[in-house]
C-alpha positions in Angstrom: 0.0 0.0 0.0 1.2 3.5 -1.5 0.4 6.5 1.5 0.7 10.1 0.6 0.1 13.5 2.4 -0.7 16.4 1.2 1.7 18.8 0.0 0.0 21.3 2.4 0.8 19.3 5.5 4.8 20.0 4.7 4.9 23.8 6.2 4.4 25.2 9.6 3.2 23.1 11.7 2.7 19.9 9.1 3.5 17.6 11.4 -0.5 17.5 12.1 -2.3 15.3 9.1 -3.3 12.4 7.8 -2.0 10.2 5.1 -4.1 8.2 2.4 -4.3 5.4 0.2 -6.4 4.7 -2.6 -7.2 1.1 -3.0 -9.2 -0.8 -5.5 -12.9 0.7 -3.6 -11.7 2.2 -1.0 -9.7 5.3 0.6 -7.9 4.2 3.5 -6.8 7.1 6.1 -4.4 7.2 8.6 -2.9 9.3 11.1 0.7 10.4 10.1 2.5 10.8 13.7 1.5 7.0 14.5 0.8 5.2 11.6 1.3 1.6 13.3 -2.2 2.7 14.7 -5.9 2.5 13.8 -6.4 3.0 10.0 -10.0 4.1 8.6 -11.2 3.3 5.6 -14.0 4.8 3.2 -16.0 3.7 -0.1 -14.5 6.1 -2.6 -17.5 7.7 -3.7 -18.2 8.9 0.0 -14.3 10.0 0.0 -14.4 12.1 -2.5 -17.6 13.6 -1.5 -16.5 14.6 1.9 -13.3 16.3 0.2 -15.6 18.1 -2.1 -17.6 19.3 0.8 -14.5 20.5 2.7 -13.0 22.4 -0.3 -16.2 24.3 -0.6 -16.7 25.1 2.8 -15.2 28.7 3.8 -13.3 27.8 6.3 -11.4 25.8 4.3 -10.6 28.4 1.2 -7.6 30.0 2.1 -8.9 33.8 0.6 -10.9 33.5 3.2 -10.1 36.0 6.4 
């Protein structure tokens, strides 16, 4: 299994985040500062919906104040 962070996690304080996976179905998430530890996994489709939500939620654009 391939894990990747994002790109956004590598300045300031980027030691905070999770890591994913994708996998044939599934997303599998984990957290990055112990990942020997519990690993979640989603159904794609429910994935990528969640990380639609978040980008269009305001606190998450960063133009916003």
């Amino acid at each position: 299994m391939s894990w990747r962070k994002s790109t956004y996690s590598s300045g300031g304080e980027g030691d905070t985040c999770v890591e994913i996976a994708e996998l044939p179905t599934q997303i599998a998430v984990r957290d990055s500062k112990a990942p020997h530890r519990a690993t979640l996994s989603f159904p794609t489709p429910a994935f990528t919906a969640l990380i639609t939500h978040l980008k269009g939620h305001p606190s998450w654009n960063s133009e916003s104040p």
